[in-house]
N, CA, C and O of each residue as an XYZ file, in Angstrom:
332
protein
N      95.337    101.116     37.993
C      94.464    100.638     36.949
C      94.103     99.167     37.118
O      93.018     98.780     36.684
N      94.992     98.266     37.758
C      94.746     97.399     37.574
C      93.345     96.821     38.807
O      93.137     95.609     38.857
N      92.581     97.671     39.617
C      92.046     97.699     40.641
C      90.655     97.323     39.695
O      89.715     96.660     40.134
N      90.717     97.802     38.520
C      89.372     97.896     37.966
C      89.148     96.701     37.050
O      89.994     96.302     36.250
N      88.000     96.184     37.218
C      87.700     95.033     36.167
C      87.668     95.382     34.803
O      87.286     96.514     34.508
N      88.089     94.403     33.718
C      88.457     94.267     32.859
C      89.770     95.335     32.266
O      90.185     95.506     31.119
N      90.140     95.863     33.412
C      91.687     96.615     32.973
C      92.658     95.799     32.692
O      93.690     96.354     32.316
N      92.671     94.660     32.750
C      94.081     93.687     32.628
C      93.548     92.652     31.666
O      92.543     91.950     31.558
N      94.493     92.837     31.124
C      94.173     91.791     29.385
C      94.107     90.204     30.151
O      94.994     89.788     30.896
N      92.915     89.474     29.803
C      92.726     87.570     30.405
C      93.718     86.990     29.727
O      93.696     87.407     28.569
N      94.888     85.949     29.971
C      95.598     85.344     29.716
C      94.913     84.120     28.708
O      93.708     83.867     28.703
N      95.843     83.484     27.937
C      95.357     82.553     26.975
C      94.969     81.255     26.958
O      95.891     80.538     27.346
N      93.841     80.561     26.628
C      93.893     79.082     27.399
C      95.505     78.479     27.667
O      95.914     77.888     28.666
N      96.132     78.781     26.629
C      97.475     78.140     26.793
C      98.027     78.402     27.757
O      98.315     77.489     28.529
N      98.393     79.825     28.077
C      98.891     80.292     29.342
C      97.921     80.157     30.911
O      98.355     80.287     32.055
N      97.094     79.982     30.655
C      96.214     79.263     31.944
C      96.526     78.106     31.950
O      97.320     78.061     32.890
N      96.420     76.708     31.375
C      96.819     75.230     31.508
C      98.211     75.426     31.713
O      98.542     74.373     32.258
N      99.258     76.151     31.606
C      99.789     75.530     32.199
C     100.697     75.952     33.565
O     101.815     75.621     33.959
N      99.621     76.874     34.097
C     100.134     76.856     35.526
C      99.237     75.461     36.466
O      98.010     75.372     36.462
N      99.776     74.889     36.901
C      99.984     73.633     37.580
C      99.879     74.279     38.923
O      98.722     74.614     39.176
N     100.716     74.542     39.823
C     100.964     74.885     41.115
C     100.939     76.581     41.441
O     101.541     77.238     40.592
N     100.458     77.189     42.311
C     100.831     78.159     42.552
C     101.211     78.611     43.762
O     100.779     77.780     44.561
N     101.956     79.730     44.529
C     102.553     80.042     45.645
C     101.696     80.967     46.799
O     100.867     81.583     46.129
N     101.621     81.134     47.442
C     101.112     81.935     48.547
C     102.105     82.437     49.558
O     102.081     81.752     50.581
N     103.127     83.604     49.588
C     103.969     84.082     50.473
C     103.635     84.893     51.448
O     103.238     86.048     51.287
N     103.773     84.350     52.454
C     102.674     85.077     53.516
C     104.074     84.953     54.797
O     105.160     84.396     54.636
N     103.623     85.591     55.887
C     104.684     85.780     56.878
C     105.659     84.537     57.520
O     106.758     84.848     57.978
N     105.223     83.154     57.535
C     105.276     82.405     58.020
C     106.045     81.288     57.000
O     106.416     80.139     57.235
N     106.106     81.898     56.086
C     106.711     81.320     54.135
C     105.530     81.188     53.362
O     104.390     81.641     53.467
N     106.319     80.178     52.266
C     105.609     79.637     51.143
C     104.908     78.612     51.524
O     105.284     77.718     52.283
N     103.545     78.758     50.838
C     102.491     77.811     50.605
C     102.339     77.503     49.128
O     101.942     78.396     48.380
N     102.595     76.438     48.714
C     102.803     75.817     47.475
C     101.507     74.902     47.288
O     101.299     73.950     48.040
N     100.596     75.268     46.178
C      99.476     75.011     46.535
C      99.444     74.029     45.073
O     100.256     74.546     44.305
N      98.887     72.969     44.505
C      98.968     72.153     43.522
C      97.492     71.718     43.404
O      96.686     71.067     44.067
N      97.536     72.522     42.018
C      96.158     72.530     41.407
C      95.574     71.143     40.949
O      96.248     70.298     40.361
N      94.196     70.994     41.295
C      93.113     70.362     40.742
C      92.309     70.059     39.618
O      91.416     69.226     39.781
N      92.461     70.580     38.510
C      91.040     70.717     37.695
C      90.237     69.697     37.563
O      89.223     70.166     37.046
N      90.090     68.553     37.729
C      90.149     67.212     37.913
C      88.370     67.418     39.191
O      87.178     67.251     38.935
N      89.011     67.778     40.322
C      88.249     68.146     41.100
C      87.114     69.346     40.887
O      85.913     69.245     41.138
N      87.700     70.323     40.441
C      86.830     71.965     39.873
C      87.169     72.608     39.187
O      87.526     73.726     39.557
N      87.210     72.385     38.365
C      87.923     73.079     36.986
C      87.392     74.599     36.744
O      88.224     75.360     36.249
N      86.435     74.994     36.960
C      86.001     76.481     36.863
C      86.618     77.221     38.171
O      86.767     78.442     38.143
N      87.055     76.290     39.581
C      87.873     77.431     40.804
C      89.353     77.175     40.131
O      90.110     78.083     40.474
N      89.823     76.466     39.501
C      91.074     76.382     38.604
C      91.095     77.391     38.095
O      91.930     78.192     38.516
N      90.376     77.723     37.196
C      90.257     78.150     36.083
C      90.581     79.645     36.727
O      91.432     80.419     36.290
N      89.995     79.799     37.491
C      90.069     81.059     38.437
C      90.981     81.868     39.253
O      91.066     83.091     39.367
N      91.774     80.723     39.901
C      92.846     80.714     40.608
C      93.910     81.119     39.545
O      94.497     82.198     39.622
N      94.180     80.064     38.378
C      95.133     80.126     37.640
C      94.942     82.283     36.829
O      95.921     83.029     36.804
N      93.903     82.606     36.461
C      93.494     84.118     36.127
C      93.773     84.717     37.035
O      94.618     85.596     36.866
N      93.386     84.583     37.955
C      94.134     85.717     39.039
C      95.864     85.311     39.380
O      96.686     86.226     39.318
N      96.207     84.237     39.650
C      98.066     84.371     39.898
C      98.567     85.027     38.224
O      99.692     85.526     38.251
N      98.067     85.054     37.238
C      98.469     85.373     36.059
C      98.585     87.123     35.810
O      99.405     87.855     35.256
N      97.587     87.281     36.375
C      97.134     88.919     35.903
C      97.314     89.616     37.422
O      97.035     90.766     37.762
N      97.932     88.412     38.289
C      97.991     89.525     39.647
C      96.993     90.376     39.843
O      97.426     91.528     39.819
N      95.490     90.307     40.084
C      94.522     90.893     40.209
C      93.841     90.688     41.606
O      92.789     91.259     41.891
N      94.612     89.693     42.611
C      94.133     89.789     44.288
C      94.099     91.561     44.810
O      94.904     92.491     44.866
N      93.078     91.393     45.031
C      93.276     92.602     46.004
C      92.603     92.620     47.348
O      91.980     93.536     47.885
N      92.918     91.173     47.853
C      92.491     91.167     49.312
C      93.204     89.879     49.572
O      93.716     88.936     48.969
N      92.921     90.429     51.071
C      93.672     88.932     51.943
C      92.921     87.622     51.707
O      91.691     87.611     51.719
N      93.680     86.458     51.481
C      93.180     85.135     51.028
C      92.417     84.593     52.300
O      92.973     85.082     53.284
N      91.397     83.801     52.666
C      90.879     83.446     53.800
C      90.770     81.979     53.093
O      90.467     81.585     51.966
N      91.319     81.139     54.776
C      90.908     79.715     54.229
C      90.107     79.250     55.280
O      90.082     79.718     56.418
N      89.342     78.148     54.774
C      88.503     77.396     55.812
C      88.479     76.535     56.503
O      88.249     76.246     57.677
N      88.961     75.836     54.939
C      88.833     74.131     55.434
C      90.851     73.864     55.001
O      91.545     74.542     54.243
N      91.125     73.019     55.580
C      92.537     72.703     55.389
C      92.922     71.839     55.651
O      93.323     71.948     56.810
N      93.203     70.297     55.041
C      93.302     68.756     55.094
C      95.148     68.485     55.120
O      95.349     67.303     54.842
N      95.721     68.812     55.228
C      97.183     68.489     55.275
C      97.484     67.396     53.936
O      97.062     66.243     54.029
N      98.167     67.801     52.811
C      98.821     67.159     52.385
C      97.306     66.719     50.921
O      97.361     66.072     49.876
N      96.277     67.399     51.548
C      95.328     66.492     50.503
C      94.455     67.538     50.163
O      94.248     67.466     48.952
N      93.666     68.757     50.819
C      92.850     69.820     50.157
C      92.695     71.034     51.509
O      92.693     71.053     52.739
N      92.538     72.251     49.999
C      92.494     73.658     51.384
C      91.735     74.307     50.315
O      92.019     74.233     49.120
N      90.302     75.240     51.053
C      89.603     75.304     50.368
C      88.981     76.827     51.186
O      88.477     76.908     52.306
N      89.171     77.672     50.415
C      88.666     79.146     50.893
C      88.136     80.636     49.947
O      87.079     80.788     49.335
N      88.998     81.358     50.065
C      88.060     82.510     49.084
C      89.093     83.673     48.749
O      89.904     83.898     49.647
N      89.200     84.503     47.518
C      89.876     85.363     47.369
C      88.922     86.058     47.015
O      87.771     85.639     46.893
N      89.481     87.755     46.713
C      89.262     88.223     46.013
C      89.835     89.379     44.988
O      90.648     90.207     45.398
N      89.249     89.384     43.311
C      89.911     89.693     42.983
C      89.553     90.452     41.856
O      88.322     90.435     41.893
N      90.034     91.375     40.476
C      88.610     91.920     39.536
C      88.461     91.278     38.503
O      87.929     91.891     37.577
N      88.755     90.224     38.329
C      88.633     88.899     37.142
C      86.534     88.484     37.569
O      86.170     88.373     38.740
N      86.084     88.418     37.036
C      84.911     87.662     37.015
C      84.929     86.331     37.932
O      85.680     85.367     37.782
N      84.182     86.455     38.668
C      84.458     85.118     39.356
C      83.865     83.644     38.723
O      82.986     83.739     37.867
N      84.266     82.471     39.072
C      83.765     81.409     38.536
C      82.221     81.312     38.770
O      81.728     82.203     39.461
N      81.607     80.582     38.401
C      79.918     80.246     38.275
C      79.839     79.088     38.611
O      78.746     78.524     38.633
C-alpha cells in the first residue's frame, strides 16, 4: 500500500522541522546527510516527507558531491514532489 500516492498519512509541520539530519545506508555505510532549509527549503521539505513516511521507492542518484559542504541529486518517491 504504501507504493501508492497519498496512502501514507503526511507528517506534521512539527514532525518535519525537526528532522535536522538524515541517513543513507548503502553498502559501503552510513551517509549522514545535514539538512539545509536555509539553502532550499521546499527540497527540505521533501527530503524530510519522504525519510518520515519511508516512501523511497528507488535508488537515490547523486550528481554533484562537494566533500564536507553539498551533494545534490534525485530520489524517488509517492509524496508529491517539491515545485
Amino acid at each position: 500500500e504504501k507504493d501508492k500516492p497519498g496512502s501514507v498519512p503526511l507528517p506534521s509541520a512539527e514532525q518535519l522541522e525537526a528532522v535536522r539530519v538524515v541517513a543513507l545506508r548503502t553498502a559501503k555505510g552510513e551517509l549522514r546527510i545535514k539538512l539545509r532549509p536555509d539553502w532550499h527549503a521546499p527540497s527540505v521539505t521533501y527530503v524530510r516527507t519522504v525519510a518520515l513516511t519511508d516512501t523511497c521507492t528507488a535508488k537515490c542518484v547523486f550528481y554533484r558531491a562537494e566533500p564536507g559542504f553539498l551533494l545534490q541529486g534525485g530520489m524517488r518517491a509517492v509524496v508529491p514532489p517539491n515545485s
